[in-house]
DSSP file (Angstrom, degrees, kcal/mol; ACC not computed):
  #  RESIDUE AA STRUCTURE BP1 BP2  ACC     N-H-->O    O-->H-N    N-H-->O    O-->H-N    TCO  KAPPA ALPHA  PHI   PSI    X-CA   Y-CA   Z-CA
    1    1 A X              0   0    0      0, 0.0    61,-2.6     0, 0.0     2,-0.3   0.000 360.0 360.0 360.0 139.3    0.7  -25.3  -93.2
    2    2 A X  B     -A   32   0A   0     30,-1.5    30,-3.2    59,-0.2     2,-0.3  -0.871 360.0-171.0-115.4 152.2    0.7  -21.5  -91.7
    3    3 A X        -     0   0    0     57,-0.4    57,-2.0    -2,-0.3     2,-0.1  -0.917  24.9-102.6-119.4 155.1    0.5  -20.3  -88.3
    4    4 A X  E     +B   59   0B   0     -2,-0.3    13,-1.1    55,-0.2     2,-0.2  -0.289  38.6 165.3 -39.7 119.6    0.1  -17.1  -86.6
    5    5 A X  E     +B   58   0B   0     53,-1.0    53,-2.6    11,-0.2     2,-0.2  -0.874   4.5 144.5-128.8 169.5    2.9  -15.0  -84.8
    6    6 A X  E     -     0   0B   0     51,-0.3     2,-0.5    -2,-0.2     9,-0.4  -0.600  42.7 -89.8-101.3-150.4    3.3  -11.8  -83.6
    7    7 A X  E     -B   55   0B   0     48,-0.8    48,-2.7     7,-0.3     2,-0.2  -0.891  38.6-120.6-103.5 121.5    4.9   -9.5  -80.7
    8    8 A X  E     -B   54   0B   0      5,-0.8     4,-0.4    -2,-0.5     3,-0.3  -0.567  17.9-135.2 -63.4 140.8    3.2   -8.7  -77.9
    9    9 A X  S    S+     0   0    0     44,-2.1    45,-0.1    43,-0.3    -1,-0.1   0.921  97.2  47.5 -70.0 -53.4    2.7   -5.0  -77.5
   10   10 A X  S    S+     0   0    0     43,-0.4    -1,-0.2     1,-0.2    44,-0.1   0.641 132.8   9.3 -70.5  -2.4    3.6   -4.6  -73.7
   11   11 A X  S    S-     0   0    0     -3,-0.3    -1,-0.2     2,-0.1    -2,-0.1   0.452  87.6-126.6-136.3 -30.6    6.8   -6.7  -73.7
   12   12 A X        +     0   0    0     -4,-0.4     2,-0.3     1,-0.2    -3,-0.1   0.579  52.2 157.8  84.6  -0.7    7.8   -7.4  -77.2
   13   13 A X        -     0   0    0     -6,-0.1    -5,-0.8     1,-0.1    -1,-0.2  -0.286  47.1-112.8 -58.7 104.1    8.0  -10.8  -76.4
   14   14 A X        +     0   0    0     -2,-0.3    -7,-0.3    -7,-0.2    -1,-0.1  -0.368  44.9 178.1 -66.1 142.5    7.6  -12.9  -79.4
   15   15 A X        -     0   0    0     -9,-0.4     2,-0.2    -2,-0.2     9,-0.1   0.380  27.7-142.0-111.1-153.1    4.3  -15.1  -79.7
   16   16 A X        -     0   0    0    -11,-0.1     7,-1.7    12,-0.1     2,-0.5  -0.602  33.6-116.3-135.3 172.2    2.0  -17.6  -81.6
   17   17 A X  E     +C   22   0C   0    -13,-1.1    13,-2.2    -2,-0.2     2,-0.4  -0.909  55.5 157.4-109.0 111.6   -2.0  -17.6  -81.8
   18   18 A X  E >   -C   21   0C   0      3,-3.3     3,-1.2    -2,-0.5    11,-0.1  -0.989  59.8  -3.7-144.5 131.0   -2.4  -21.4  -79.9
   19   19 A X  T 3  S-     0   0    0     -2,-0.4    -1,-0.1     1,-0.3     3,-0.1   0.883 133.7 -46.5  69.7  27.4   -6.1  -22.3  -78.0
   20   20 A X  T 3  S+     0   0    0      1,-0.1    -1,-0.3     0, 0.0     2,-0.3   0.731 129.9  51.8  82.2   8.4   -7.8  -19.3  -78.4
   21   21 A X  E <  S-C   18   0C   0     -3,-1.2    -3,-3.3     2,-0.0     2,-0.7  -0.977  87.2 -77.1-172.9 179.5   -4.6  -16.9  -77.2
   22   22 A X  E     -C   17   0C   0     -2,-0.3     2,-0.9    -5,-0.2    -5,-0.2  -0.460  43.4-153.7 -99.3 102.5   -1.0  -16.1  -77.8
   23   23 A X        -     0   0    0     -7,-1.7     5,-0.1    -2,-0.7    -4,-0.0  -0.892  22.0-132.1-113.4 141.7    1.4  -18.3  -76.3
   24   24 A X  S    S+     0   0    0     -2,-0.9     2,-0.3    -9,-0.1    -1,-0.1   0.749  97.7  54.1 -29.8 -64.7    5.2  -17.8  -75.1
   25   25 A X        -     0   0    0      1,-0.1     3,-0.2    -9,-0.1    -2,-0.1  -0.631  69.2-150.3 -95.0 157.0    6.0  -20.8  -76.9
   26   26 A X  S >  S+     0   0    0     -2,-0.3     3,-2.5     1,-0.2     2,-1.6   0.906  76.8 100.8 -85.6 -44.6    5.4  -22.1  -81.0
   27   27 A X  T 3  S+     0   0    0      1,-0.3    42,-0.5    41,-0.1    -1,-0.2   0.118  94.6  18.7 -42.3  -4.3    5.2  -26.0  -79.8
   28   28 A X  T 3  S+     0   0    0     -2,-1.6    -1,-0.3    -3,-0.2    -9,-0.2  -0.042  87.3 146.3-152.8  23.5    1.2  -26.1  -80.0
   29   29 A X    <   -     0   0    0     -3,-2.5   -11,-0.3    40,-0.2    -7,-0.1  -0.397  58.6 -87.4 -74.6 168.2   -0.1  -23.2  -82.1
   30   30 A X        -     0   0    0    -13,-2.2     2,-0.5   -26,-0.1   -13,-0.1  -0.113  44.3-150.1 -49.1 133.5   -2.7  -23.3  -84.1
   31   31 A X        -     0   0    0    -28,-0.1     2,-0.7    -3,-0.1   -28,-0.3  -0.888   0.7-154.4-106.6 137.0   -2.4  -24.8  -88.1
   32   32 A X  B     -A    2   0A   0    -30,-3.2   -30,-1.5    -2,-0.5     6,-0.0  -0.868   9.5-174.7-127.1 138.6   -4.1  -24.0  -90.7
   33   33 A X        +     0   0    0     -2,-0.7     2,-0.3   -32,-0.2    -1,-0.1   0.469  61.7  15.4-108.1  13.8   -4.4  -26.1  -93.2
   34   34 A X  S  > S-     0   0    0      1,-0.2     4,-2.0    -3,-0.1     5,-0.3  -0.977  85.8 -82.6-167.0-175.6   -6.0  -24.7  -95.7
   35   35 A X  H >> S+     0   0    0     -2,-0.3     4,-3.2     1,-0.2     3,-1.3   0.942 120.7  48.7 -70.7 -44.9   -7.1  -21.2  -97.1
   36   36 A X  H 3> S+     0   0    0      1,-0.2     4,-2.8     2,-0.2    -1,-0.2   0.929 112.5  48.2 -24.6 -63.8  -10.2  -20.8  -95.0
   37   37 A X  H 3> S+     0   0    0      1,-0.3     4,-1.3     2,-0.3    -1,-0.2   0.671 115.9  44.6 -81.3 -13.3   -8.4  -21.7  -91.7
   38   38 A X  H <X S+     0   0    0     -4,-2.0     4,-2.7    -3,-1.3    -1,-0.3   0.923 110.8  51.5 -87.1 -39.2   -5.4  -19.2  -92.6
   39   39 A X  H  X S+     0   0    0     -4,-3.2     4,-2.7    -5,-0.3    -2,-0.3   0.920 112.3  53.5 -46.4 -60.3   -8.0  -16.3  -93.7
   40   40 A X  H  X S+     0   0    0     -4,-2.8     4,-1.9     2,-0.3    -1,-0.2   0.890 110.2  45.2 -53.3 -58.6   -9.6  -17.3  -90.0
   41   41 A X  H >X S+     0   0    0     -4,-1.3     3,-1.9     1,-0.3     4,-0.7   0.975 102.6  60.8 -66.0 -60.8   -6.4  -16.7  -88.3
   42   42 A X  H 3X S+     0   0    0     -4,-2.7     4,-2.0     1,-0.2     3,-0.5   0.807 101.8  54.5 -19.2 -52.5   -5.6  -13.5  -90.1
   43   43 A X  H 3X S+     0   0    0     -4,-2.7     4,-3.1     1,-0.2    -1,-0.2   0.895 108.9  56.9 -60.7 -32.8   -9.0  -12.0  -88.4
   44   44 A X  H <X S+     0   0    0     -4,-1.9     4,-1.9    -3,-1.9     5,-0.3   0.866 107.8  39.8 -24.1 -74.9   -7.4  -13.1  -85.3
   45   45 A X  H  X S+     0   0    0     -4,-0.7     4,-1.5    -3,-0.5    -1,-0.2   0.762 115.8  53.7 -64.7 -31.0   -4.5  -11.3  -85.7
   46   46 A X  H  X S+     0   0    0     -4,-2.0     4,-4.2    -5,-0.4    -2,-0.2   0.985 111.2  42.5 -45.6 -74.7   -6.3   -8.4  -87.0
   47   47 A X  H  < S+     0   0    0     -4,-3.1     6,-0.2    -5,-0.3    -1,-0.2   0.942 113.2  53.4 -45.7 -41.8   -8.6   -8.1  -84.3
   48   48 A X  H >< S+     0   0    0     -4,-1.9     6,-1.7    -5,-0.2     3,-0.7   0.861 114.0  52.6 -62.6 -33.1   -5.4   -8.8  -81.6
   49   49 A X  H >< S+     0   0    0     -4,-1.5     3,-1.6     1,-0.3    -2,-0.2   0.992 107.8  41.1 -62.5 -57.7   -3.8   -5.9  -83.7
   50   50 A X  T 3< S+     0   0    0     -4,-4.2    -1,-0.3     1,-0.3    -2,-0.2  -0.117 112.2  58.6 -88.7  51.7   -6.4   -3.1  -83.6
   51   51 A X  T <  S-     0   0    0     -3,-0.7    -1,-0.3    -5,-0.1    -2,-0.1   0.048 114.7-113.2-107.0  25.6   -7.1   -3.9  -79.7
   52   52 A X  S <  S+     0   0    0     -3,-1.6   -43,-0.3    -4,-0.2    -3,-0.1  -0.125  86.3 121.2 103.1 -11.5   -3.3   -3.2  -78.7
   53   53 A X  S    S-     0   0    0     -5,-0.3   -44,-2.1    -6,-0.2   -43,-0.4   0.768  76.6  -7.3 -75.6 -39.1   -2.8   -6.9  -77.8
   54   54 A X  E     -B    8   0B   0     -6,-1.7     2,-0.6   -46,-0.3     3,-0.3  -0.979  55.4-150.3-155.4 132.4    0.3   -7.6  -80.6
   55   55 A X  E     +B    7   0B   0    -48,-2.7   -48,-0.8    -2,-0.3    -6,-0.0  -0.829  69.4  35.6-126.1-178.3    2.1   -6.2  -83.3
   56   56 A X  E    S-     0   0B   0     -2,-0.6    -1,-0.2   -50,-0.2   -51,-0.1   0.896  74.8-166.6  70.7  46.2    4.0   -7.4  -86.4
   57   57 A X  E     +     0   0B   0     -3,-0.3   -51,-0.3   -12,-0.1     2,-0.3  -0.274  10.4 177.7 -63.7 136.2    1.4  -10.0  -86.9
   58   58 A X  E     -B    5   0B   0    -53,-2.6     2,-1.3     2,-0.0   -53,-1.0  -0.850  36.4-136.1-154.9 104.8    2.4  -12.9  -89.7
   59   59 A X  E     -B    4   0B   0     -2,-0.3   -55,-0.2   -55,-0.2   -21,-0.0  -0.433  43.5-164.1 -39.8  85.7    1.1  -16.2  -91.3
   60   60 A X        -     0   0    0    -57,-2.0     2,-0.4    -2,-1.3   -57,-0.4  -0.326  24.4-107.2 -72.5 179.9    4.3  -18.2  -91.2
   61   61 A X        +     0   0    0    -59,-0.2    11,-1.2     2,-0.0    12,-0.5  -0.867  52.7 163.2 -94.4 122.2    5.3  -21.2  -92.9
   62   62 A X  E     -D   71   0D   0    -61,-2.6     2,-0.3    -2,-0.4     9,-0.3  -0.960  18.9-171.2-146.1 164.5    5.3  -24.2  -90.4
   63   63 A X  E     -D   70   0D   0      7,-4.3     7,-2.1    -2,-0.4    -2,-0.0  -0.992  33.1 -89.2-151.7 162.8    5.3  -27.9  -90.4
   64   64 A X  E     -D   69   0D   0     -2,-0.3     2,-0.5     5,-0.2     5,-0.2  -0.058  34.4-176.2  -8.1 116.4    4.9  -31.1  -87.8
   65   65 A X  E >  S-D   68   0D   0      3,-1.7     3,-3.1    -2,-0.0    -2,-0.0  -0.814  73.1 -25.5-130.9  93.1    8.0  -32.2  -86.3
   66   66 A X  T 3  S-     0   0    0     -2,-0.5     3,-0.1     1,-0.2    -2,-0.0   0.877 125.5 -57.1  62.3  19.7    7.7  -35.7  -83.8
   67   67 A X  T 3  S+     0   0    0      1,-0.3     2,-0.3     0, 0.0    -1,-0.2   0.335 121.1 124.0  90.7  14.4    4.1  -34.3  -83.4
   68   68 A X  E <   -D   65   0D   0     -3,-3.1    -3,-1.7   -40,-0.0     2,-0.5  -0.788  64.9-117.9 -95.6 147.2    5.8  -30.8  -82.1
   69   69 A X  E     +D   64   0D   0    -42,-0.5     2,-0.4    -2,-0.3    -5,-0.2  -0.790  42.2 168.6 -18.5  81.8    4.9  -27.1  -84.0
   70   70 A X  E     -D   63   0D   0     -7,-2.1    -7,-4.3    -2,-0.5     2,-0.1  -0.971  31.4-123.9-132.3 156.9    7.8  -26.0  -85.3
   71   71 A X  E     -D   62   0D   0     -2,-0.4    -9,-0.3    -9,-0.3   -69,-0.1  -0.558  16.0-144.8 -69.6 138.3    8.3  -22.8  -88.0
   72   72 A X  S    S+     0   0    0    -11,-1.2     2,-0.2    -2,-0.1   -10,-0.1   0.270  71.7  77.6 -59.4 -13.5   10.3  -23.3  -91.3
   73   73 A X  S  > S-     0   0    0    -12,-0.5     4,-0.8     1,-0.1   -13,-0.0  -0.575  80.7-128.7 -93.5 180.0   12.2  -20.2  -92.1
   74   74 A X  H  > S+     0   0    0     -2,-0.2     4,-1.7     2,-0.2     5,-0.3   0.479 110.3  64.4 -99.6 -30.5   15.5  -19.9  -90.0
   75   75 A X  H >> S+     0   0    0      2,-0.2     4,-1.8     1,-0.1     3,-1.7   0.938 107.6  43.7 -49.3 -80.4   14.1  -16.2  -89.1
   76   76 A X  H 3> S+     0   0    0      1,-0.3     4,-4.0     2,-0.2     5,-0.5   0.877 111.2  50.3  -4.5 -81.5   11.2  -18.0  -87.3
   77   77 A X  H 3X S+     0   0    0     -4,-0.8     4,-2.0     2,-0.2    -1,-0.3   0.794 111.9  49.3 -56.0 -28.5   13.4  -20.6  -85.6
   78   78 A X  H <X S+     0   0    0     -4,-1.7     4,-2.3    -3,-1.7    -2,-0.2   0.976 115.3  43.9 -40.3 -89.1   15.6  -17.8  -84.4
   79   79 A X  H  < S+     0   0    0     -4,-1.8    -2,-0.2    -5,-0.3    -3,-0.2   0.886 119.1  44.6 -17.0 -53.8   12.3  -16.0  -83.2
   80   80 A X  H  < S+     0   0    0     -4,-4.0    -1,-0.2    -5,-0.4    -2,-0.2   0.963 119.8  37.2 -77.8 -37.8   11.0  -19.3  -81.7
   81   81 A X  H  < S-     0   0    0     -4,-2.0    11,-1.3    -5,-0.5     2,-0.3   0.966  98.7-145.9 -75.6 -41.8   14.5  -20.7  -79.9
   82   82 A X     <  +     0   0    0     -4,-2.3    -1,-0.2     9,-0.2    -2,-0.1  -0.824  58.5  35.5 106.2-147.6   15.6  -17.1  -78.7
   83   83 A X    >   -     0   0    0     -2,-0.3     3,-0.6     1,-0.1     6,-0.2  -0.069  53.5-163.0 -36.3 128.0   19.5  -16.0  -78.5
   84   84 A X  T 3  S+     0   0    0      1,-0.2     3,-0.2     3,-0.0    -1,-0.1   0.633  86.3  63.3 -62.4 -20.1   21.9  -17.4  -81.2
   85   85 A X  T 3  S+     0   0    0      1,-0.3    -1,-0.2     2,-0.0     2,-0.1   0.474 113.5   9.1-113.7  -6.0   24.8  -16.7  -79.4
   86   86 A X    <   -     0   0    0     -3,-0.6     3,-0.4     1,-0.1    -1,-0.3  -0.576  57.8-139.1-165.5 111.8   24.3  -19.1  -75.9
   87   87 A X  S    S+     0   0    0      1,-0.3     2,-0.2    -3,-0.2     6,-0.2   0.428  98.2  63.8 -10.2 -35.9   21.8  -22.0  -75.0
   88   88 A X  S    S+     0   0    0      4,-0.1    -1,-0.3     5,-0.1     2,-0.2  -0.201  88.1  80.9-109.1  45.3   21.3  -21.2  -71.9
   89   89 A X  S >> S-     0   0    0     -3,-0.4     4,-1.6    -2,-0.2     3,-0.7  -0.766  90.8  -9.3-152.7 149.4   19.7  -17.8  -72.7
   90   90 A X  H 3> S-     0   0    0     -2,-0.2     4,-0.8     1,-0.2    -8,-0.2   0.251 114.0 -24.5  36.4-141.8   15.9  -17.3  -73.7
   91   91 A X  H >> S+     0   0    0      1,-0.2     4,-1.2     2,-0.2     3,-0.9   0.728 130.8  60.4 -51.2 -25.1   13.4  -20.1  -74.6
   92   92 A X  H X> S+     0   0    0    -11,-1.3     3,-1.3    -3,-0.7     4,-0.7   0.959 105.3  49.0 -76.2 -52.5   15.7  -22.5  -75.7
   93   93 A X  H 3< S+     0   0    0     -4,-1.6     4,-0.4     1,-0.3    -1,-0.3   0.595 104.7  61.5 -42.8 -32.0   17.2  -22.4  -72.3
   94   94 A X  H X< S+     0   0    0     -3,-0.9     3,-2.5    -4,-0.8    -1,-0.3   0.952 101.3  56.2 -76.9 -32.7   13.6  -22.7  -70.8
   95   95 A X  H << S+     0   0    0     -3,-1.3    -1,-0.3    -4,-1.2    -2,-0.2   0.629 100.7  51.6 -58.9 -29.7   13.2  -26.0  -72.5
   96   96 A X  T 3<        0   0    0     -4,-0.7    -1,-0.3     1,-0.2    -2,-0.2   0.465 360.0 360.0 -76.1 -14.4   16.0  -27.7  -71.2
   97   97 A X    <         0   0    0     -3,-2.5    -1,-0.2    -4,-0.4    -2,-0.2   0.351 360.0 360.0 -96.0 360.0   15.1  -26.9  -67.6
């Protein structure tokens, strides 16, 4: 399974392509489960690229966790959780609240 990520252009804030737009959190993005439905997201990201919306745009590797979205590389999970270095710092932090 792939999903979309990027950076949002005005903040840098990393993203995923979930419901028809780019959300904060990975926990509901979009899957695709097969070549069609990643070629689909690619135009996605394409299109989000050349209208300023995001950059660094990527098909990740992801898979089903407890029915949650979560990415497979440790870059990714980094990306997804936020700072390594204290819990109570970026997304991870948000989650707990």
């Amino acid at each position: 399974m792939k999903i979309l990520t990027a950076n949002r252009l005005g903040d840098g804030i990393a993203v995923w392509y979930a419901d028809g737009g780019w959300a904060e959190t990975v926990d509901h993005a979009d899957l695709a489960h097969d070549k069609a439905a990643e070629d689909r997201l690619e135009a996605i990201g394409a299109k989000a690229h050349a209208d300023n919306e995001v950059v660094d745009v990527n098909l990740i590797d992801a898979e089903v966790v407890d029915g949650i979205v979560e990415p497979v590389r440790l870059r990714e999970k980094i990306r997804a959780a936020g700072p390594t270095i204290r819990n109570d710092l970026g997304k991870q932090a948000a989650r707990a609240a």
